[in-house]
Backbone bond lengths (Angstrom), bond angles and torsions (degrees), N, CA, C in turn:
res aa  C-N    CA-C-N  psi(-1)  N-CA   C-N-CA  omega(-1)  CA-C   N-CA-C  phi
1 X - - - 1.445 - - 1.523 110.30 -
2 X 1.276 121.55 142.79 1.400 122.05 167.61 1.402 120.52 -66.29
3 X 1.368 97.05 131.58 1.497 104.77 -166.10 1.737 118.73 -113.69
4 X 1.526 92.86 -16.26 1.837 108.21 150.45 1.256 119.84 -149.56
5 X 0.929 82.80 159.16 1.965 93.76 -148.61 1.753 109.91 -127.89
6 X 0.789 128.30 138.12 1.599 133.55 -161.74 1.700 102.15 -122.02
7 X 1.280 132.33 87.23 1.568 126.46 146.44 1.519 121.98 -60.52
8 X 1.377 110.38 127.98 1.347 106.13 170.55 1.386 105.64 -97.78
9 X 1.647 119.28 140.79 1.351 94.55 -149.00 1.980 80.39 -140.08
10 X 1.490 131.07 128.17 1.257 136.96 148.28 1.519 100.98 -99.43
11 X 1.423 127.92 -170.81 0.984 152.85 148.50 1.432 118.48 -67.77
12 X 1.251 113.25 31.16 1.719 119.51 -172.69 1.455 101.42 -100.81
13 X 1.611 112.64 149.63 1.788 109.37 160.42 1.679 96.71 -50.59
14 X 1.227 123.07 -51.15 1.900 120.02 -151.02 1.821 76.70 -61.43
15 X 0.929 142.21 -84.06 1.701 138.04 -158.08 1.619 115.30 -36.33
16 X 1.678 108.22 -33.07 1.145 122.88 170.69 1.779 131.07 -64.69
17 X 1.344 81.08 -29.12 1.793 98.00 179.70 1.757 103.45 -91.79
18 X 1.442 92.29 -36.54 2.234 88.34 -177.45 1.696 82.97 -42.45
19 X 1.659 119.19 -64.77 1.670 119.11 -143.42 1.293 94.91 -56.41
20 X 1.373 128.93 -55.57 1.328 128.07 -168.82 1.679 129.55 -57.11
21 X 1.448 89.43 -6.61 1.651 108.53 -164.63 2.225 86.72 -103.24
22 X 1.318 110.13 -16.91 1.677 101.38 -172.64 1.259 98.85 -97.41
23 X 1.550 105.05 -27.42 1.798 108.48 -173.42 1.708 93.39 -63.44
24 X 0.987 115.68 -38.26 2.242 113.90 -169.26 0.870 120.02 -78.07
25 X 1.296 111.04 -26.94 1.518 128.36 -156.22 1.433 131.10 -97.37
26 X 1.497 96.99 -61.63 1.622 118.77 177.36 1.054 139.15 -87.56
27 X 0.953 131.76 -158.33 1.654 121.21 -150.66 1.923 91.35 -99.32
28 X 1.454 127.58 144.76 1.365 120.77 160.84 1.076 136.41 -55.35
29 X 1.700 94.36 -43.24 1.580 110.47 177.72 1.598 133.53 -62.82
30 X 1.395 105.76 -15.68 1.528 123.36 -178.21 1.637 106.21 -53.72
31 X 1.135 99.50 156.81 1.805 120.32 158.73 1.399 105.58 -88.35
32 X 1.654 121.16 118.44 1.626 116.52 -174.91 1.750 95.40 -115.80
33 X 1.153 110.57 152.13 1.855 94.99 -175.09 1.684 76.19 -140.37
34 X 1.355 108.42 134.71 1.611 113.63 162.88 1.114 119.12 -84.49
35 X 1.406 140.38 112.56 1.413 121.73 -155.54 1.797 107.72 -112.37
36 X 1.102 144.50 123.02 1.386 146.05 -148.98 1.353 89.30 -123.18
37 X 1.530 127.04 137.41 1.288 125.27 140.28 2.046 125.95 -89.05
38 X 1.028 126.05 145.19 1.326 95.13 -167.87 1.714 88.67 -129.03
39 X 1.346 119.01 148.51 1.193 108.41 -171.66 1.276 99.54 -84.45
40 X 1.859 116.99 153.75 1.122 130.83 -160.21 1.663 99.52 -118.85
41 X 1.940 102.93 103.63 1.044 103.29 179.49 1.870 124.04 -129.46
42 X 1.465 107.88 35.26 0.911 129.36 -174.91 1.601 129.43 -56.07
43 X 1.790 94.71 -46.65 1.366 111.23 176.70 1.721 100.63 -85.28
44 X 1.179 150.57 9.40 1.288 157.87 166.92 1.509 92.42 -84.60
45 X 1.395 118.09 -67.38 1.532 101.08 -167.67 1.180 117.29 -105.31
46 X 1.302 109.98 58.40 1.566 133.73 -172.25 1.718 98.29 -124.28
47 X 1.862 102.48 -44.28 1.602 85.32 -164.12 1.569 102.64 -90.71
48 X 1.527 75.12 174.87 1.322 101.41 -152.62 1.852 101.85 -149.80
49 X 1.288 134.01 101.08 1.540 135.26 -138.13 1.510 96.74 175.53
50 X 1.473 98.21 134.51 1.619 120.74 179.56 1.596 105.80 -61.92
51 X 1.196 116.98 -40.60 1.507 121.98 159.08 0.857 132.87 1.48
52 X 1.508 104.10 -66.43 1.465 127.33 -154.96 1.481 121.00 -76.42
53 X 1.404 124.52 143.44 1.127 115.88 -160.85 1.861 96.98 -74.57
54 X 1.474 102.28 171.75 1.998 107.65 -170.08 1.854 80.40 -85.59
55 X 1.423 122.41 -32.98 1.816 106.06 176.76 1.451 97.36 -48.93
56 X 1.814 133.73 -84.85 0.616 154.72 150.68 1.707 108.20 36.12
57 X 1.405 103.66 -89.48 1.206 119.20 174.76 1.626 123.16 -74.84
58 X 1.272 113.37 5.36 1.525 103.29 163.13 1.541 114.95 -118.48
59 X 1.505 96.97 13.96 1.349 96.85 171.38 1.589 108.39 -118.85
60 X 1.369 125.15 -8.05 1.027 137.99 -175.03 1.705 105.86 -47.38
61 X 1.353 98.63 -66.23 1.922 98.95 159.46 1.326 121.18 1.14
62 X 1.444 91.69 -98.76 1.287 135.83 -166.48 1.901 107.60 -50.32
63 X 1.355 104.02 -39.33 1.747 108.36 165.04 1.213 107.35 -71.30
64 X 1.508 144.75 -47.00 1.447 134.08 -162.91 1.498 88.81 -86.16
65 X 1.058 151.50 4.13 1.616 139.79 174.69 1.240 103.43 -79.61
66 X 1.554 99.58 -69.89 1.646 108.59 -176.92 1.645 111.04 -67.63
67 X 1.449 135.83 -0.21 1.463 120.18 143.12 1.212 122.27 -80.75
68 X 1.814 131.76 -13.91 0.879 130.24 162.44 1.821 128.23 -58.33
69 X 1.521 82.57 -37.61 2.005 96.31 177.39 1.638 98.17 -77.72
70 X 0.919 129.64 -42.85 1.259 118.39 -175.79 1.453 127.01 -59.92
71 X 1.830 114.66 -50.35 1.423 105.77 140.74 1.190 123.39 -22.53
72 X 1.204 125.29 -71.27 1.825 124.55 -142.03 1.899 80.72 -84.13
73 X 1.435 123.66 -6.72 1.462 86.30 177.77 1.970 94.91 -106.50
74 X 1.052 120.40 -13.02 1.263 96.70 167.23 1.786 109.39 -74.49
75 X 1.279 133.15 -28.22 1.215 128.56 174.59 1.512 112.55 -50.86
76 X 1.626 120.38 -44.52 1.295 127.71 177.33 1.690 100.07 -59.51
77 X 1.146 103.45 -65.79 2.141 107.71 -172.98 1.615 101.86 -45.10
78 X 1.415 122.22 -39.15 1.297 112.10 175.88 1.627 114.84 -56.78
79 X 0.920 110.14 -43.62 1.739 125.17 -163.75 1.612 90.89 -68.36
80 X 1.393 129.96 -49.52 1.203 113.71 -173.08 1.512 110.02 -87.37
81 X 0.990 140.87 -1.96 1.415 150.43 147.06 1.184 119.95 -67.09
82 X 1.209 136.04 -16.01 1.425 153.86 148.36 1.393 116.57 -71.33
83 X 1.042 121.99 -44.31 1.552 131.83 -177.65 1.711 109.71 -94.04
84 X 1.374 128.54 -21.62 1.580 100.64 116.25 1.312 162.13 -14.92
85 X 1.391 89.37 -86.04 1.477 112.14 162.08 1.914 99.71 -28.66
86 X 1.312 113.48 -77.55 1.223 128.60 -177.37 1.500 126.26 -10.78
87 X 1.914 83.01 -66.07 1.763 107.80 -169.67 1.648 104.88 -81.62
88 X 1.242 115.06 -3.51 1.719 113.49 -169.44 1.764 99.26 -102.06
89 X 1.920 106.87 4.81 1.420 99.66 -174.99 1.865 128.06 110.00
90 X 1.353 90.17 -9.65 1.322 85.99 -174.16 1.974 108.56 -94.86
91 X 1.291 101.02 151.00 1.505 105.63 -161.79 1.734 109.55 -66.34
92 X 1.620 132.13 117.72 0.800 134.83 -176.07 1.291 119.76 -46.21
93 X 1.643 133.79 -30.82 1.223 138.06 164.77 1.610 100.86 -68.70
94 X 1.345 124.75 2.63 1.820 84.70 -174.11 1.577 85.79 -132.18
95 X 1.086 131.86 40.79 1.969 143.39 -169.22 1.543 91.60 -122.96
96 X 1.232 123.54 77.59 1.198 118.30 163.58 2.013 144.71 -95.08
97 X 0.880 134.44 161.85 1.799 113.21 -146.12 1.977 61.01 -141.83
98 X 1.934 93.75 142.68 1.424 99.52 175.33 1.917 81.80 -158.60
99 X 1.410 107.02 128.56 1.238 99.69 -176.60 1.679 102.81 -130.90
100 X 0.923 121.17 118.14 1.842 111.75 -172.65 1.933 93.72 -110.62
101 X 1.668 76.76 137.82 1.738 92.45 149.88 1.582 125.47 -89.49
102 X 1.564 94.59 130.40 1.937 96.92 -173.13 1.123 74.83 -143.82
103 X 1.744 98.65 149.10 1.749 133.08 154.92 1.566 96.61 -93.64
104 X 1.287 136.66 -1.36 1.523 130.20 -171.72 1.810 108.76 -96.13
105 X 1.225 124.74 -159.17 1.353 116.29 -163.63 1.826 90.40 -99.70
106 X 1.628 99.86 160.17 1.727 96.32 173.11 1.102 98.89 -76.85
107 X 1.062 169.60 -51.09 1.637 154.39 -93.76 1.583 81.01 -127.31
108 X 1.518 132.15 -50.55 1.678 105.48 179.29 1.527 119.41 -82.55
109 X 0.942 108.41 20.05 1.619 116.33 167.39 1.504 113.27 -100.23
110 X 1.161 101.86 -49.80 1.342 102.35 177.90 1.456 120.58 -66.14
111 X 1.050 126.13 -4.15 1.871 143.89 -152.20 1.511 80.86 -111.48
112 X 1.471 115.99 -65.55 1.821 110.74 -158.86 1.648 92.81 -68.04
113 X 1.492 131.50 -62.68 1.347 106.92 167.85 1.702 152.35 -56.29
114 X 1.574 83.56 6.55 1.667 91.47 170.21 1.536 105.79 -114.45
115 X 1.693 123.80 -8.80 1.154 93.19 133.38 1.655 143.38 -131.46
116 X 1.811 78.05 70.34 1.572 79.25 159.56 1.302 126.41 -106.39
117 X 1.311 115.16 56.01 1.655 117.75 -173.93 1.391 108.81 108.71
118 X 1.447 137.75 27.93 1.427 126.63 176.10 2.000 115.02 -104.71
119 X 0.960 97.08 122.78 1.257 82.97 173.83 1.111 127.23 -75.09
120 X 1.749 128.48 -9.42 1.244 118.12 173.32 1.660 95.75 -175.08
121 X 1.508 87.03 137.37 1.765 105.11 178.41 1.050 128.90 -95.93
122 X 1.313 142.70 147.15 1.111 130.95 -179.37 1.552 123.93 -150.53
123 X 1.007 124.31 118.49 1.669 147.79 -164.71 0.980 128.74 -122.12
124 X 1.338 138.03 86.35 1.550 129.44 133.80 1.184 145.76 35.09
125 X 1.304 148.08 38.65 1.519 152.03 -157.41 1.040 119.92 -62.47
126 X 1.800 131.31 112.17 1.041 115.55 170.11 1.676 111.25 -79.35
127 X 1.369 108.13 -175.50 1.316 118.32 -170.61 1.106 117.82 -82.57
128 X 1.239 133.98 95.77 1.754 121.52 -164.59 1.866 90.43 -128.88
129 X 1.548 95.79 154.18 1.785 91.60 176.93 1.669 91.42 -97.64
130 X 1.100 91.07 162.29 1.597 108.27 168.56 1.640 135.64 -42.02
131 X 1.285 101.46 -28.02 1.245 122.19 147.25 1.637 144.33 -51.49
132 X 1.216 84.05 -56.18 1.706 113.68 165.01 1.820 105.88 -55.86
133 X 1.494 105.09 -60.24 1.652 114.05 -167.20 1.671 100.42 -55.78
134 X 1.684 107.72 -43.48 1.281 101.60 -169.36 1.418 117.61 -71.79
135 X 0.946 124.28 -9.63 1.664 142.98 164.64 0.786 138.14 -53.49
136 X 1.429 90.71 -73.11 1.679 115.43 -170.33 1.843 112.99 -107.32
137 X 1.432 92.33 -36.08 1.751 112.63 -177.70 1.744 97.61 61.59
138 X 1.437 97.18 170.76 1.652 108.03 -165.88 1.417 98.95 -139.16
139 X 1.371 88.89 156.15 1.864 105.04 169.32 1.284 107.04 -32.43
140 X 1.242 135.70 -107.91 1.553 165.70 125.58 1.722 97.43 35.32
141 X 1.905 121.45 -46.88 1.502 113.58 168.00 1.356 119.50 -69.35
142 X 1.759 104.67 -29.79 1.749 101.46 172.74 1.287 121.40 -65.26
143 X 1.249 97.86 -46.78 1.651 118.82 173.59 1.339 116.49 -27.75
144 X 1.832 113.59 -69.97 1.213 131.21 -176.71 1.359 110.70 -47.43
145 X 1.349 119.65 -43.84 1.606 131.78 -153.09 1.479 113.67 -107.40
146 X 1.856 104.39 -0.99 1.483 97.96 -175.12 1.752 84.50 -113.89
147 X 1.119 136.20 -42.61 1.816 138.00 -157.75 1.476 79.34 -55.74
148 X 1.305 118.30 135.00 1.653 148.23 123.97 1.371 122.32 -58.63
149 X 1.297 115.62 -69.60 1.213 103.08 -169.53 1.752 134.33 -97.62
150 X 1.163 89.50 -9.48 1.868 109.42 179.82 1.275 96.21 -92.90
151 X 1.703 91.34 159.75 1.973 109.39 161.95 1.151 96.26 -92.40
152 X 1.786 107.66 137.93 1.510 122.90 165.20 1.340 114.06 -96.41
153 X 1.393 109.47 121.18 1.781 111.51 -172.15 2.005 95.67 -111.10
154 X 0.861 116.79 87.71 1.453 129.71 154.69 1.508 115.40 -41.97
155 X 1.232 126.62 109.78 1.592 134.93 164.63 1.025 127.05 -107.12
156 X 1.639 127.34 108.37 1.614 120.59 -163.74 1.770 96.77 -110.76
């Protein structure tokens, strides 16, 4: 049985259903860690350069605000995805929330932290046709095709 367990977790219904699918499903006893990527946009609204276009800089604001709200609302979606976890049984010491800032892509973040010791991942699928995947491809297809060492449990 899996004994740690890796959620990849946005503020999406598909992230909402992976949790709801570990709360039914899986074992109680496991270590579950919600893992968030958050985009890393610090050095964006840091600069500051003659460069920059006058659009640029009067909107610069207004973009680091609304990444600021977006954090604190994926921080909130974590908390209630955690408190799930909780009420469905799972041990409050082992429900853990890990959210990293990256400027890099989510799907290779999530791959090097799933394998660092997880026995099994689990993600959310949005609805894409086959078309779309072959195109564009998705979190959750990199995911599947880049993890080595974990099981990838896909939840649509």
């Amino acid at each position: 049985m899996a004994k740690n367990i890796l959620i990849a977790f946005d503020d999406s219904e598909n992230a909402m259903r992976a949790v709801d699918f570990v709360a039914c499903h899986l074992v109680r006893d496991a270590s579950v860690t919600l893992y968030s990527i958050l985009q890393d946009t610090e050095s964006m609204c840091a600069m500051n350069s003659p460069e920059l276009t006058p659009y640029f800089k009067t909107q610069q604001q207004s973009f680091c605000s609304l990444e600021d709200k977006k954090h604190q609302i994926i921080e909130k979606a974590l908390k209630v995805a955690q408190n799930r976890l909780i009420e469905a049984g799972f041990d409050q010491e082992r429900v853990n929330v890990k959210a990293k800032k990256s400027a890099n892509g989510v799907a290779g973040e999530i791959i090097r932290e799933a394998d660092s010791g997880y026995d099994v991942v689990v993600i959310g699928k949005r609805g894409t046709s086959a078309v779309q995947e072959f195109f564009f491809g998705s979190v959750s297809q990199k995911v599947m095709q880049g993890v080595k060492i974990a099981s990838v449990l896909s939840v649509i």
